[in-house]
C-alpha positions as CSV (number, residue, x, y, z in Angstrom):
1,X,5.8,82.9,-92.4
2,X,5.6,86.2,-91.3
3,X,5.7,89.2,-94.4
4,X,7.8,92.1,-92.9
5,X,7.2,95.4,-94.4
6,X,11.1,97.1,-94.5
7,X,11.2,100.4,-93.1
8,X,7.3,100.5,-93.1
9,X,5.9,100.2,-96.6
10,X,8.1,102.3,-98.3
11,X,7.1,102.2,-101.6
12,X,3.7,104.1,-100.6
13,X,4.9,106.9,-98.3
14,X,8.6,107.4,-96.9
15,X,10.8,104.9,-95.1
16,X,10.5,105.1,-91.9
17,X,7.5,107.4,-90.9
18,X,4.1,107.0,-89.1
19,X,2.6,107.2,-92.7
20,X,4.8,104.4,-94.2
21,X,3.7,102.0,-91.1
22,X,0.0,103.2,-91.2
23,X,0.3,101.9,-95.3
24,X,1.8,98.8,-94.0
25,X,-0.8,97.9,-91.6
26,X,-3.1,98.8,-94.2
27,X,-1.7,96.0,-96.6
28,X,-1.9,93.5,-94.5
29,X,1.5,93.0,-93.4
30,X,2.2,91.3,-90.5
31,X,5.1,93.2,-89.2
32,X,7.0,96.3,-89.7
33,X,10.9,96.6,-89.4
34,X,12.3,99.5,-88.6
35,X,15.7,101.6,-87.8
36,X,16.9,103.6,-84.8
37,X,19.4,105.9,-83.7
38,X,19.9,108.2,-81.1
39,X,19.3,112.2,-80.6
40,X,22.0,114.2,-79.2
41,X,19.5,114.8,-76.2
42,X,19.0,111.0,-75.7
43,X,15.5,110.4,-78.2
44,X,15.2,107.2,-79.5
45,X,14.0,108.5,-82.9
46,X,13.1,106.2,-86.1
47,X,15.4,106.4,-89.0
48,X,17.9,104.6,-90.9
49,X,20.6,107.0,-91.9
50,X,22.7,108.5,-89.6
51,X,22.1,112.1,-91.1
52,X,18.9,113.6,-92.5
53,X,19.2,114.5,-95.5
54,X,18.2,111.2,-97.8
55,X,14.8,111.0,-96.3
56,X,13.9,114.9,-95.2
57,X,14.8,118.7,-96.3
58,X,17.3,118.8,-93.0
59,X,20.9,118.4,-93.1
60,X,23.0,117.3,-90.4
61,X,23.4,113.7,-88.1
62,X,20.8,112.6,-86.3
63,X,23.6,112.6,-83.0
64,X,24.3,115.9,-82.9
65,X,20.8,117.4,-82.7
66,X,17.9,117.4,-80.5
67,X,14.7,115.6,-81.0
68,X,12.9,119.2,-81.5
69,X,15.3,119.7,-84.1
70,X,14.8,117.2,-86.1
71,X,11.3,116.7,-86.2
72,X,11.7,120.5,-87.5
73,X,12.6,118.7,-91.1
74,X,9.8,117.0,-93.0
75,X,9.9,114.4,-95.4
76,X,8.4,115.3,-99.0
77,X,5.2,114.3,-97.5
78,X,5.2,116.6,-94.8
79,X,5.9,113.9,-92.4
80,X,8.0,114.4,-89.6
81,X,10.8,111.8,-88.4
82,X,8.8,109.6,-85.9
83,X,10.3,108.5,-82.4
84,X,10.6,105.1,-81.2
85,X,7.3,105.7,-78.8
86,X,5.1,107.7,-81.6
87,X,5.6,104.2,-83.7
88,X,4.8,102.1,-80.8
89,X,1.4,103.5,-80.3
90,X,0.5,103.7,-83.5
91,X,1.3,99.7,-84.2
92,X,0.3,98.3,-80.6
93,X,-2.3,95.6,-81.3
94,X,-2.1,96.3,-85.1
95,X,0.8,94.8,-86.1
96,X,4.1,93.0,-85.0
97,X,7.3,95.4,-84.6
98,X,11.2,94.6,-85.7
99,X,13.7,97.1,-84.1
100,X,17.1,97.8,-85.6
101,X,19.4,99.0,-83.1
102,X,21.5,101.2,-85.9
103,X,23.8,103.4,-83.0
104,X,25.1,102.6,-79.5
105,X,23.6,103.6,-75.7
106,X,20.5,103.2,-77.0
107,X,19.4,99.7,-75.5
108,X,18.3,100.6,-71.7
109,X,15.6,103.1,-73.2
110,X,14.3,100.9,-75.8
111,X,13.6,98.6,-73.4
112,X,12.3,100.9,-71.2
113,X,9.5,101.1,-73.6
114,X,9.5,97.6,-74.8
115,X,8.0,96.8,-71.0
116,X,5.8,99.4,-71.5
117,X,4.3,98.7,-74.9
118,X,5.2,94.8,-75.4
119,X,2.8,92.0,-74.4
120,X,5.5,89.9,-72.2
121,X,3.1,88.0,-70.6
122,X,1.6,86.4,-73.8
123,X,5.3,85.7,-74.8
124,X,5.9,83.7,-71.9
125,X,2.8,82.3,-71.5
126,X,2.7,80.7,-75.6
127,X,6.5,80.5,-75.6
128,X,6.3,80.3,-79.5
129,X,8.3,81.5,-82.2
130,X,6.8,84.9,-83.5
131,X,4.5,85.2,-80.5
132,X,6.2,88.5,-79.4
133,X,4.8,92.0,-80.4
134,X,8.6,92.9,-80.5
135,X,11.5,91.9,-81.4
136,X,15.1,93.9,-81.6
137,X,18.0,93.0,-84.1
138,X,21.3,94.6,-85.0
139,X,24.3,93.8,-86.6
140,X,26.0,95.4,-83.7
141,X,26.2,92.5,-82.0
142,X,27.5,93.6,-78.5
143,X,24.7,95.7,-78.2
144,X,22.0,92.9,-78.6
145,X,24.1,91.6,-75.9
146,X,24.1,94.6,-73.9
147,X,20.3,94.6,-74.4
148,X,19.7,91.7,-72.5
149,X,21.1,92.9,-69.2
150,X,17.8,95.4,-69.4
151,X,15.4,92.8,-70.9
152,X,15.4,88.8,-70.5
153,X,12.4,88.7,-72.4
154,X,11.7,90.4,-75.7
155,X,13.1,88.1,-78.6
156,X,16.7,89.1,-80.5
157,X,17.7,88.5,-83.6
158,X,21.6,88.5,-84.7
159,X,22.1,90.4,-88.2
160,X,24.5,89.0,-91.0
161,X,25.3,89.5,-94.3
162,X,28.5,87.2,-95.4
163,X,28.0,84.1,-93.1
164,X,31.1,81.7,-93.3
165,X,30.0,79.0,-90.5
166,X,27.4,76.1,-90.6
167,X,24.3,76.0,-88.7
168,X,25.5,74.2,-85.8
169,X,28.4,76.6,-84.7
170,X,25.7,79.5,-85.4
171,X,22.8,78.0,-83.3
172,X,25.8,78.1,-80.5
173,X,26.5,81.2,-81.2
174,X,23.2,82.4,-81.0
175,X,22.7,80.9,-77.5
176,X,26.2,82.6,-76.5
177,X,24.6,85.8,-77.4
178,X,21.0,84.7,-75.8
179,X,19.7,85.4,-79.1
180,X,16.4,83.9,-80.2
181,X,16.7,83.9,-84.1
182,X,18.8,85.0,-87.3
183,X,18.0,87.7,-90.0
184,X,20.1,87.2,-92.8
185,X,20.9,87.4,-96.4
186,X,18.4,85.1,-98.1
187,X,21.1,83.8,-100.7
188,X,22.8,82.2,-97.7
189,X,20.0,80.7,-96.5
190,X,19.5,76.6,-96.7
191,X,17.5,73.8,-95.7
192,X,20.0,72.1,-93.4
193,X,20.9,75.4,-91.7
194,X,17.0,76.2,-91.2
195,X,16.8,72.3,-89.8
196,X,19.2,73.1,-87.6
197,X,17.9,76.1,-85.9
198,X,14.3,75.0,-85.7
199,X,15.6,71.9,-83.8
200,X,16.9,74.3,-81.2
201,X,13.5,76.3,-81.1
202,X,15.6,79.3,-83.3
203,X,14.0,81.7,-85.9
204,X,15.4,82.7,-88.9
205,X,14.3,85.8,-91.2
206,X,15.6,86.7,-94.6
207,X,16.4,89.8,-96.1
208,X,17.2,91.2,-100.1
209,X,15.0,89.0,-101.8
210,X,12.0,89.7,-104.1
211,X,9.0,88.9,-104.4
212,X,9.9,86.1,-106.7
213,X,12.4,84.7,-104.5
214,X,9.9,83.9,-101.5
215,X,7.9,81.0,-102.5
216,X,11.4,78.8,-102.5
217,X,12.1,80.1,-99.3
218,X,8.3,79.4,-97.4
219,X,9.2,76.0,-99.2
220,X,12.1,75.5,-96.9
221,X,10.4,76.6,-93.8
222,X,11.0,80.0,-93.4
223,X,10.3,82.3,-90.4
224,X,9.5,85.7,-92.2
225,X,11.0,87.7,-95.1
226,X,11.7,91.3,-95.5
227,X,10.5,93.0,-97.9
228,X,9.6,96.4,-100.3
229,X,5.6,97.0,-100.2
């Protein structure tokens, strides 16, 4: 079971910056998960709200200004939003990375430096679940699609907060959308759906639980869990 560090460790330096992934390898974590949107001149820069002003002393969204200007703004740590590359080198051979696409015409550069930064050859030489350096989610859906026609490789996982089918009609569904694995609310989470999915060699992650919550679901045989360090 892999422990995934959300948005870095966040509870030791700000979401989403070089210092918040530098805590999490730090802890011991085995992966970070992270958040990206787009720059109005085309960065991939790491950040989960579509404006500043939550995490740093700017103002403004993140698609209407350049990658110079926002890594103008600091966090209360002095920490500058991070791009999509900065995190890359500063987890490569450290630590595994989980990408959320969070905005659209974003995918061809990420994977751009997936091929760059990612291990493929170990991916497809092991073929195992988790054996990927990388691996992109979304709950844009047609973009993890999209994705795919730039990289047949790196592992996808399909986002979901309400689910209303079984685990057979979403283990099709995943294969529809060449998707490798699920992260989804942990309360929705079962044995027979995590049967299912493992039969057809199909990860699942859960998100919004506690500390408390994850020895019941390492019981069932979950893939990794997301949570606050």
């Amino acid at each position: 079971m892999l422990k995934i560090a959300h948005r870095g460790a966040k509870l030791q330096a700000t979401e989403n910056t070089l210092a918040a992934f530098a805590a999490a390898i730090k802890s011991g974590a085995d992966m970070v998960e992270l958040d990206v949107h787009l720059s109005k001149d085309g960065q991939i820069v790491v950040i989960h709200d579509p404006t500043l002003e939550r995490t740093t002393n700017g103002q403004g969204f993140v698609c209407d200004l350049t990658l110079a200007q926002i890594q103008s703004f600091k966090t209360q740590e002095g920490e500058s939003i991070p791009t999509l590359e900065q995190v890359f080198k500063l987890c490569k051979g450290k630590i595994k990375i989980l990408v959320e696409i969070k905005s659209l015409n974003c995918v061809e550069q990420i994977a751009k430096l997936i091929k760059e930064y990612n291990n493929h050859a170990l991916h497809r030489e092991r073929r195992e679940l988790n054996s990927s350096e990388i691996v992109v989610q979304s709950f844009l859906h047609g973009e993890l699609l999209e994705f795919r026609k730039f990289d047949q490789v790196t592992p996808t996982a399909i986002l979901f907060d309400e689910l209303l089918i079984d685990g057979r009609v979403l283990s099709k569904y995943l294969q529809k959308m060449q998707a490798q694995g699920v992260n989804m609310n942990y309360k929705k989470i079962h044995p027979q759906l995590l049967q299912t999915l493992h039969q057809n060699q199909q990860f699942v992650y859960a998100w919004g639980m506690e500390e408390k919550d994850v020895p019941a679901l390492e019981k069932m045989g979950i893939d990794g869990v997301t949570l606050a360090l």
